[in-house]
C-alpha positions as CSV (number, residue, x, y, z in Angstrom):
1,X,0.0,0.0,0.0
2,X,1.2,3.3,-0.6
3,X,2.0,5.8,2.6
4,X,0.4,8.9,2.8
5,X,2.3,11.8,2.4
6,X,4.1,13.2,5.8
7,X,1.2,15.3,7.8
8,X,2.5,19.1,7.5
9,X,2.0,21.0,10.3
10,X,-1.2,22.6,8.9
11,X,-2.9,19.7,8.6
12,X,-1.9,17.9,12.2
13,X,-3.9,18.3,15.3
14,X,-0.9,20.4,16.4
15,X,-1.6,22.8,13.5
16,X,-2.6,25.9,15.4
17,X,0.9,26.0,16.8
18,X,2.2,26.4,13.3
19,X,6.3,25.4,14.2
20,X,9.1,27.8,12.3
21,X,10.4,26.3,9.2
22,X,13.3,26.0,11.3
23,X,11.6,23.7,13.7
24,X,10.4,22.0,10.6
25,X,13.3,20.6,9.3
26,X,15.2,19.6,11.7
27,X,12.0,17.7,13.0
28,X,12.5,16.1,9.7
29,X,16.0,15.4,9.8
30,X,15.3,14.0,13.3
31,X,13.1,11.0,11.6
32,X,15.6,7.6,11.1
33,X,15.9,6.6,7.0
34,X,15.3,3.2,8.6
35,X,11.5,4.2,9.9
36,X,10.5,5.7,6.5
37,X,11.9,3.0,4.2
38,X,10.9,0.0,6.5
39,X,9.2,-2.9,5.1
40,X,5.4,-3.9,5.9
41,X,5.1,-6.2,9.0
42,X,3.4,-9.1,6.4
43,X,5.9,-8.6,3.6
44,X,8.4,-11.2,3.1
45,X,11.9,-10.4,2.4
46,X,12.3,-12.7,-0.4
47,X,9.4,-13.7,-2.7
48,X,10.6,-17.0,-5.4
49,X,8.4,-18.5,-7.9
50,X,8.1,-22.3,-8.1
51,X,6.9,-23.6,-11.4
52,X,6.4,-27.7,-12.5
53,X,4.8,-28.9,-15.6
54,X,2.7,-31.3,-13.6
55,X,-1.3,-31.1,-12.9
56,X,-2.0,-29.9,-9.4
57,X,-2.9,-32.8,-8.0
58,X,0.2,-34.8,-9.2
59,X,2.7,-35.8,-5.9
60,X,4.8,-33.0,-6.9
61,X,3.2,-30.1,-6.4
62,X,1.4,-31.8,-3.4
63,X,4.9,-32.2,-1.8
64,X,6.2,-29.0,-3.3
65,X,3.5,-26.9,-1.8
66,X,3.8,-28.8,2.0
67,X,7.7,-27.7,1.6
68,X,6.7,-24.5,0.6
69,X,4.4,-23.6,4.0
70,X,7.2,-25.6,6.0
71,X,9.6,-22.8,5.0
72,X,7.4,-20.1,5.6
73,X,7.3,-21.1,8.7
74,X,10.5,-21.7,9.4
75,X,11.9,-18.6,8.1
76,X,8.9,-16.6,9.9
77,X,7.7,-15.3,6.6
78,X,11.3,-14.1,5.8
79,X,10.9,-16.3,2.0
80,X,7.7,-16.5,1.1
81,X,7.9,-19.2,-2.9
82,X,4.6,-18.9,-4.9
83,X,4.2,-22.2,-6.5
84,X,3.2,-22.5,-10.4
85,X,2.0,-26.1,-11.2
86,X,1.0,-27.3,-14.9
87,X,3.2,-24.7,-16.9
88,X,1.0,-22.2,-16.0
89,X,4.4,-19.5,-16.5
90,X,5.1,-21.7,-20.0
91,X,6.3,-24.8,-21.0
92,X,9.1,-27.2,-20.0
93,X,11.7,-25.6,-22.3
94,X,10.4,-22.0,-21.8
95,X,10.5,-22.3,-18.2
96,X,14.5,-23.8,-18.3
97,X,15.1,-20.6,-20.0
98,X,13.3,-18.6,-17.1
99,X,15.2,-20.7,-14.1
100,X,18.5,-19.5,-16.2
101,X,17.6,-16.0,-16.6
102,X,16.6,-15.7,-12.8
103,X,13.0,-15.1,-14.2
104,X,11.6,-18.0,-12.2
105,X,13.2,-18.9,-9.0
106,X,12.9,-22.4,-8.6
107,X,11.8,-25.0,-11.3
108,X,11.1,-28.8,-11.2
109,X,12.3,-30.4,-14.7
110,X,12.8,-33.8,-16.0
111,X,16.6,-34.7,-16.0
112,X,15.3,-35.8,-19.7
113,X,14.6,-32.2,-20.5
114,X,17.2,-30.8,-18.5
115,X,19.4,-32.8,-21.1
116,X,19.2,-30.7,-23.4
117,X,20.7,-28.2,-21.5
118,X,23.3,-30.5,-19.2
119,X,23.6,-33.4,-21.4
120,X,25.0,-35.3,-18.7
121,X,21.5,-35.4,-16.7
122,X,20.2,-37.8,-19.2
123,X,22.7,-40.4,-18.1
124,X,19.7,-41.4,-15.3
125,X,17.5,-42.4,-17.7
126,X,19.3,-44.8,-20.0
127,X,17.5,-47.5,-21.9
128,X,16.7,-50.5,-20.1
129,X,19.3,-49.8,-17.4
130,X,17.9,-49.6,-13.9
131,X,16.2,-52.6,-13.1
132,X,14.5,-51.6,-9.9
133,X,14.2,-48.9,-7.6
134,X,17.3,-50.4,-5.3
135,X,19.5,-49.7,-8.2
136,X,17.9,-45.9,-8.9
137,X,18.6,-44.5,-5.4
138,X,21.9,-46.3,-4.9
139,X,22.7,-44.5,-8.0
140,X,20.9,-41.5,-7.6
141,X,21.4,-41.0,-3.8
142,X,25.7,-42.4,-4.1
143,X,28.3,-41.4,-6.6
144,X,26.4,-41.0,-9.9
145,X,23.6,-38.2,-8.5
146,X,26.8,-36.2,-6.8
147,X,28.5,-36.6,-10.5
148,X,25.4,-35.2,-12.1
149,X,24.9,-32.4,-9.5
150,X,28.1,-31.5,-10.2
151,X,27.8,-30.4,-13.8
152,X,24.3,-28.9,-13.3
153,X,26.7,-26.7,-10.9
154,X,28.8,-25.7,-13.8
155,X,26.0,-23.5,-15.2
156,X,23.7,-20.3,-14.6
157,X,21.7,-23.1,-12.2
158,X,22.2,-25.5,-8.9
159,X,20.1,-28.4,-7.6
160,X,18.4,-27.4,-4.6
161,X,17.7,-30.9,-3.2
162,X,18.3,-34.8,-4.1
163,X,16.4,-36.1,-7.2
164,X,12.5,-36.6,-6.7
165,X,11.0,-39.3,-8.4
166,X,9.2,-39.7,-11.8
167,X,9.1,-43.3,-12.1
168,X,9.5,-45.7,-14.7
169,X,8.1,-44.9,-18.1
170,X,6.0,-47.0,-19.9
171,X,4.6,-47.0,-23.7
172,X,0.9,-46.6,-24.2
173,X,-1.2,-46.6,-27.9
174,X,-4.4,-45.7,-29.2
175,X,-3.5,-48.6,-32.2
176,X,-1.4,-51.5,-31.6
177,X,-0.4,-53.5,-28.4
178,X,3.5,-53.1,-28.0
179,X,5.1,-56.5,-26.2
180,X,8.1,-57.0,-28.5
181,X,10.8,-55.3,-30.3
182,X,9.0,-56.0,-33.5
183,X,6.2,-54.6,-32.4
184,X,7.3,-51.1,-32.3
185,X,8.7,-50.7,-35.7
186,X,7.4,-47.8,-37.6
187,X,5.1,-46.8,-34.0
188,X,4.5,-43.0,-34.1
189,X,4.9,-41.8,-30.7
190,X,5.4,-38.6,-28.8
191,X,8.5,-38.4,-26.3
192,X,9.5,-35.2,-24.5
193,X,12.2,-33.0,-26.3
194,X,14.6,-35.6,-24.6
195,X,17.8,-36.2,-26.6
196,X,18.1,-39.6,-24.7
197,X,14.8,-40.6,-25.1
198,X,14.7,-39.8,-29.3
199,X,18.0,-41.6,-29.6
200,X,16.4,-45.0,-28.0
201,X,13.5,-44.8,-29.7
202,X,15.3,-44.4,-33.1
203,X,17.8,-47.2,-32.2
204,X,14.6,-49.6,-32.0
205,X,13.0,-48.7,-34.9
206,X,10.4,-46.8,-33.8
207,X,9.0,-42.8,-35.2
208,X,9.2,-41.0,-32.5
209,X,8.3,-37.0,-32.2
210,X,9.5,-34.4,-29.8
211,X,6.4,-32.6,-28.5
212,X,6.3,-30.7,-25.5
213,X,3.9,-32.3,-22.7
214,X,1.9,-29.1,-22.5
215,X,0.9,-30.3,-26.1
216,X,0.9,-33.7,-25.4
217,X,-3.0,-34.6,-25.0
218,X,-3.7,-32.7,-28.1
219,X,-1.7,-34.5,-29.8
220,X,-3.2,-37.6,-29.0
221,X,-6.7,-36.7,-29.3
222,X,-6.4,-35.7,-33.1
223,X,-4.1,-38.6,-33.6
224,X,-0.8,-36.7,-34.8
225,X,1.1,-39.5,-32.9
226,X,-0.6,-43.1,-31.8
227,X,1.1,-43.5,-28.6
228,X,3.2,-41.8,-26.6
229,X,5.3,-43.0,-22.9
230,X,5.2,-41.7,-19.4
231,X,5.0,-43.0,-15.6
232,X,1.8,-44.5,-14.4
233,X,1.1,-41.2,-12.2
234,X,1.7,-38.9,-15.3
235,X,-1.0,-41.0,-17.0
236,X,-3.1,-40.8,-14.5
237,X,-3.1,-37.5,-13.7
238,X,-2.7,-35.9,-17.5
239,X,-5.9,-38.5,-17.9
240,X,-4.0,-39.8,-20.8
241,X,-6.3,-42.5,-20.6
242,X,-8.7,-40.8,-22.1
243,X,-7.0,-41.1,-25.5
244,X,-5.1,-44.2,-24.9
245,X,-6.2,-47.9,-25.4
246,X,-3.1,-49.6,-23.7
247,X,0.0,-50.0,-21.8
248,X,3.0,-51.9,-21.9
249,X,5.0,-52.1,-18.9
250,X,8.3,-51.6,-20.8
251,X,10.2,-49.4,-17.7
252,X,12.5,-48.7,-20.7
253,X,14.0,-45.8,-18.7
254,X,13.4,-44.4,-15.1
255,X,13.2,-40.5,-14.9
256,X,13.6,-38.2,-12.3
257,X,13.0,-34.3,-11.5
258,X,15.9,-31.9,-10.5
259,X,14.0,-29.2,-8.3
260,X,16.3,-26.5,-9.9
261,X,17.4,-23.2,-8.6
262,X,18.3,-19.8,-10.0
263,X,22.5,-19.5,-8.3
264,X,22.1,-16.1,-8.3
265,X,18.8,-16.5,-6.8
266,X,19.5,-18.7,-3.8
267,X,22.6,-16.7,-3.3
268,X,21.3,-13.7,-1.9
269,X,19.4,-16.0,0.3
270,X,21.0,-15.9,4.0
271,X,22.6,-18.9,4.8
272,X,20.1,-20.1,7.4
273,X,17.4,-19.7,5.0
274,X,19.2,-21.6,2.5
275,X,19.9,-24.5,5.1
276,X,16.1,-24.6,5.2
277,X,14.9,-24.6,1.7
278,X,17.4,-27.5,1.4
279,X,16.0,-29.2,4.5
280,X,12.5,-28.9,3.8
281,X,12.9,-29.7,-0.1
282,X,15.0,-33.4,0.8
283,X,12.5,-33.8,3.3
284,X,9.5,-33.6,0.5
285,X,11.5,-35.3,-1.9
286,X,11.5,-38.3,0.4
287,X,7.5,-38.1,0.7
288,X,7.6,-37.6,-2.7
289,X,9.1,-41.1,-3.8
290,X,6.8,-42.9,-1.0
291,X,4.1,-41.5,-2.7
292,X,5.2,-42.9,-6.3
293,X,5.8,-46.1,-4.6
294,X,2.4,-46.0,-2.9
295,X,0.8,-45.0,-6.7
296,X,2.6,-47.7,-8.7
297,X,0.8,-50.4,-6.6
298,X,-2.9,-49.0,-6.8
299,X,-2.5,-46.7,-10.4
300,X,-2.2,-50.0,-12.7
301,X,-5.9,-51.1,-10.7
302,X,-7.3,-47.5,-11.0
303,X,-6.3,-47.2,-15.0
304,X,-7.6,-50.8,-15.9
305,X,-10.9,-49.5,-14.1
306,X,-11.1,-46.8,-16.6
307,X,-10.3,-48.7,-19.7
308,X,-6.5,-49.1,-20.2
309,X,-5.7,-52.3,-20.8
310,X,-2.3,-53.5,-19.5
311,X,0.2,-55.7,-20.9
312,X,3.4,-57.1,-18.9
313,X,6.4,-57.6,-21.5
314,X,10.0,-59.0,-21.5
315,X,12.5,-56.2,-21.4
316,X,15.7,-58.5,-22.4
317,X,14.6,-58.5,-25.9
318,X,14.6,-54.8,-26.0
319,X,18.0,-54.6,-24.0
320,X,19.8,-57.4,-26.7
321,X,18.4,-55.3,-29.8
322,X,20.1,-52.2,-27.9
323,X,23.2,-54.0,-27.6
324,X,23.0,-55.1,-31.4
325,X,23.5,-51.2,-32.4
326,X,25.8,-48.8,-31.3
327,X,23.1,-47.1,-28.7
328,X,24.8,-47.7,-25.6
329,X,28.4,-47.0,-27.1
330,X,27.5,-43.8,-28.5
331,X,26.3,-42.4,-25.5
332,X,29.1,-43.9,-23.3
333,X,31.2,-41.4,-25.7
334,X,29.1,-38.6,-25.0
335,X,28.6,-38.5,-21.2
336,X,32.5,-40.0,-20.7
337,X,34.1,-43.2,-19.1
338,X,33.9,-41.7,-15.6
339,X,29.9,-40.9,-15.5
340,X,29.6,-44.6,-17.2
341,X,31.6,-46.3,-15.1
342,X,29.6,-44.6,-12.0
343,X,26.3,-45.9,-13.6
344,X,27.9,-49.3,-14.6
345,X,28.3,-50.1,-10.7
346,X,25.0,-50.2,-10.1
347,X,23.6,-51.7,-13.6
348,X,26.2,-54.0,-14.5
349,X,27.6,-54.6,-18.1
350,X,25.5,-52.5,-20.7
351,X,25.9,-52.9,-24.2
């Protein structure tokens, strides 16, 4: 709110005594910087925008947003963050720009996506690696996450807590049932502007098409791709059902989300309060994954119940066609023998 102009003496209750001009300004000169420029008693000291891509009601922003009051309160309204769920501030690829540029504070993104910025992110979603969730956080949560951190430290933007989870994708179609590699061939299908995800795609003989997931039901609905492949709980909550016959459990490639900060951003945040953002963020990325565990068992039920049909496949087929092209050694050339040899620990040979 604006303040009112200082009272002159003329208009006070002490205006009959009408001061010298004298008086007046040194009354003036009497009154601390400090009182006139201080900040409203409910105005934060820091304000930060959060944006996702993902629908309100997805674990994310659930967990996001319980952070968010925890630091609130923590800080006593020192930071108060402003979260932005379902690209409501633009799409993945716009908003990686914003996080950059400082125009969005805080931003949860794919490592897929983020890819295409720090190649070395997609190195935690590589085809038919992880096997299980044991293998992703001994990864994620050991020497291969610190790697990847690392190099997302190397640019205009920081991780501001340990990977959440996205879970393991699976492929879904509006025409055919996938269960084999041969099945695939020639299948038009959306994937996220992913350079990991096109590459594996292509390598098996598939079409796919980059379109951004803000797009992504249109797409569907009008048929410009026949499938596409996501998590269970993107499914789910993007009701791709709706425009989806089936699902193959392929878990070709587990994903996670960075919860990405702006450096300069977080930097003129006071240590303490930094200290708590990370606190309360790990502590919602551990809900977080509980929560995808906890939806993997009931979502497959929930999705049969409103007409996806599912279909349990062999991955080993898929994994001996990768290894029968150069897929795996290209990308052990692009992300180095010391990221590989970090993610070899915990998936064994690969190629």
């Amino acid at each position: 709110m604006d303040k009112k102009p200082p009272q002159t003496p003329a208009h006070s209750t002490l205006g009959l005594l009408r001061p010298s001009r004298r008086a007046v300004l040194a009354a003036a000169a009497a009154v601390p910087l400090v009182t006139i420029l201080k900040r409203p008693a409910n105005a934060a000291e820091f304000q930060f925008k959060y944006a996702t891509g993902q629908d309100p009601t997805h674990p994310v922003n659930i967990r996001a947003q319980e952070a968010i009051d925890r630091i609130r309160e923590a800080t006593s309204g020192r930071l108060d963050i402003k979260l932005f769920p379902a690209n409501q501030l633009g799409s993945d690829t716009d908003l990686l720009g914003q996080v950059r540029n400082g125009g969005v504070e805080i931003f949860n993104l794919s490592s897929l996506i983020l890819a295409t910025f720090v190649p070395l992110s997609g190195i935690t979603s590589m085809g038919f690696a992880f096997k299980d969730y044991d293998a992703v956080w001994q990864a994620m949560d050991g020497e291969l996450g610190k790697h990847v951190r690392a190099e997302i430290a190397k640019t205009p933007i920081m991780t501001l807590s340990k990977i959440w989870d996205n879970g393991f994708r699976h492929v879904t179609s509006s025409t055919r049932v996938i269960k084999t590699p041969e099945d695939i061939k020639g299948f038009k299908m959306r994937v996220p502007p992913a350079p990991a995800l096109t590459s594996l795609f292509k390598a098996i003989d598939a079409a796919p098409a980059p379109i951004n997931f803000n797009e992504l039901y249109s797409a569907l609905q009008t048929t410009v791709v026949e499938g596409q492949e996501n998590p269970l709980a993107i499914i789910a909550t993007a009701r791709l059902y709706e425009v989806q016959k089936s699902c193959s459990l392929t878990g070709h490639v587990w994903d996670g989300y960075w919860v990405l900060g702006n450096k300069r951003a977080f930097a003129r945040l006071p240590a303490d309060i930094q200290a708590i953002v990370t606190r309360e963020l790990d502590r919602s990325a551990d809900d977080q994954r509980a929560d995808i565990a906890a939806l993997t068992e009931s979502l497959q039920k929930d999705l049969s119940a409103k007409g996806l049909t599912f279909h349990t496949i062999d991955r080993e087929p898929f994994r001996k066609v990768l290894a029968g092209t150069n897929f795996y050694a290209e990308w052990k050339t692009k992300y180095g023998a010391t990221a590989w040899d970090l993610l070899e620990k915990v998936t064994g040979k690969l190629g």
